[in-house]
N, C-alpha and C positions, 0 to 999 in steps of 0.2 A: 414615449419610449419605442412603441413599436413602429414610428414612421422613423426614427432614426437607423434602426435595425435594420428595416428596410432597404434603404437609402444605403446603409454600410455596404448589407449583402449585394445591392445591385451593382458597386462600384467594387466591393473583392471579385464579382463574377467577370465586368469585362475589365478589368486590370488583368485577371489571369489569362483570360480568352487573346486579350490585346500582348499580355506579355510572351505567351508561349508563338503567338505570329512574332514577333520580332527576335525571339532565341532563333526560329529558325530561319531566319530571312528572308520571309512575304509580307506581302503587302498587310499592316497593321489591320484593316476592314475587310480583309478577304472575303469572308461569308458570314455575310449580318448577321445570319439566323445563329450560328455560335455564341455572338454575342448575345443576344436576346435568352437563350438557352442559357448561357454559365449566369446572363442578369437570373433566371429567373432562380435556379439550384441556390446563387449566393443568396437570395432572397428566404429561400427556404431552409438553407442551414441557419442563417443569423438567428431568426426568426424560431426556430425551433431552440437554436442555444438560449434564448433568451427565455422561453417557457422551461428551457428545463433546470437552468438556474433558480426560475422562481420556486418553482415546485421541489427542489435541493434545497431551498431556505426552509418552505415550510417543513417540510422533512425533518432536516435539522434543528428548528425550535421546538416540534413535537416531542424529537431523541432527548432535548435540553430538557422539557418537562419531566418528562417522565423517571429522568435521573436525577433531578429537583429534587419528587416528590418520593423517588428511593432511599435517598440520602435523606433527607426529613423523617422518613417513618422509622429508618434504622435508626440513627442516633436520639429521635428524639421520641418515638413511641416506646425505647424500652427502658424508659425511667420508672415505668411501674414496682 
C-alpha cells in the first residue's frame, strides 16, 4: 500500500505542476525542479492521508468498544 500511495502522490504532484504549465500557456517542462518539488509534497500528502486513515480506523474501533461494552453493562448488568 504504501508504494502505491507513493506512486499516486508523485503522479497528482506533476499532473498538477504539468497542468497549471499548460492553463497558462508554457512550455509543459519548464522548470524540472517544480516538478520534482509538487513529485515530492504529492508524495507527502498521499502518504500521510494514508497513516491518517489508518490511525481514524483504529480510533474508531476503540469508540466501537467502548460503546459495546457501555451498552452491555447498562442493559445487562442491571438485572440484579
Amino acid at each position: 500500500m504504501p508504494a502505491t500511495a507513493t506512486l499516486i502522490g508523485a503522479l497528482l504532484g506533476v499532473g498538477t505542476q504539468i497542468y497549471s504549465n499548460a492553463l497558462r500557456k508554457l512550455p509543459l517542462m519548464r522548470h524540472p525542479w517544480e516538478h520534482l518539488l509538487g513529485m515530492g509534497l504529492g508524495v507527502i500528502f498521499t502518504n500521510q492521508l494514508v497513516k491518517w486513515d489508518a490511525q481514524l480506523q483504529v480510533d474508531l474501533d476503540k469508540m466501537l468498544e467502548k460503546a459495546k461494552v457501555a451498552n452491555e453493562r447498562r442493559y445487562f448488568d442491571d438485572e440484579d
